[in-house]
C-alpha positions in Angstrom: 73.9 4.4 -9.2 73.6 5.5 -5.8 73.2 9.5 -7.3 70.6 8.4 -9.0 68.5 7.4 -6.6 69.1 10.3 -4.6 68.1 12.4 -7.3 65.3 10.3 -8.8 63.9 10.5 -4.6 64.4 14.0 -4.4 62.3 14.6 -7.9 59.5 12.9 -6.5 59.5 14.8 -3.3 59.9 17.7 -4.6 56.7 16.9 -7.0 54.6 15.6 -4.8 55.6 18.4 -2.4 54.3 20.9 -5.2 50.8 18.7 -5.9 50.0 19.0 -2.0 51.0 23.1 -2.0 48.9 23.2 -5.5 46.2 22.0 -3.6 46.7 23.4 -0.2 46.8 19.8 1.2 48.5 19.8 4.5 50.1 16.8 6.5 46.8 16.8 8.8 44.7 16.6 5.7 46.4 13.2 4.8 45.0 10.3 5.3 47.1 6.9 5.0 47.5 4.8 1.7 46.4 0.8 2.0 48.6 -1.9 2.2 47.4 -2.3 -2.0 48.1 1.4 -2.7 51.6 0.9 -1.7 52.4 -2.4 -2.8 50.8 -0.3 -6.4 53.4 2.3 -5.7 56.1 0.1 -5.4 55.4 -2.1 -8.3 54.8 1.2 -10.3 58.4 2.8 -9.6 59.9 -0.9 -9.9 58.8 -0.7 -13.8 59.8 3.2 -14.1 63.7 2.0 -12.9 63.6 -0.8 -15.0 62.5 1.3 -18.2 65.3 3.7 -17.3 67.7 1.4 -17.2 66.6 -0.2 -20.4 66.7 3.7 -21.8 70.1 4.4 -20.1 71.5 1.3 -21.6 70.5 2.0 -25.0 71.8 5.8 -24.4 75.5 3.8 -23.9 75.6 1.3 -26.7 74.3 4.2 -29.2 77.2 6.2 -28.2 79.3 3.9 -28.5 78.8 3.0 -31.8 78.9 6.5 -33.0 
């Protein structure tokens, strides 16, 4: 589970990485999120690990009953 997480983390970086270099947005062109943008961001990629899961545990029980 663990290598999961490391690897869904590093996907995100490494997209939102390539957004900002798309659109030449350096780290002193950032400004800071709200309190409600992150609580949206944390809601949002609570519901993307749940419909994983919910895809990765209908993955197993398919295979195994093939």
């Amino acid at each position: 589970m663990a290598d999961r997480n490391d690897v869904t983390k590093n996907l995100g970086e490494l997209l939102i990485q390539d957004v900002f270099a798309k659109h030449r947005i350096t780290s002193e062109k950032r400004r800071p999120i709200t309190p409600e943008q992150k609580e949206q961001l944390r809601q949002l990629v609570k519901s993307l690990e749940e419909q994983v899961q919910q895809f990765l545990s209908t993955q197993s029980e398919t295979t195994r009953s093939n």
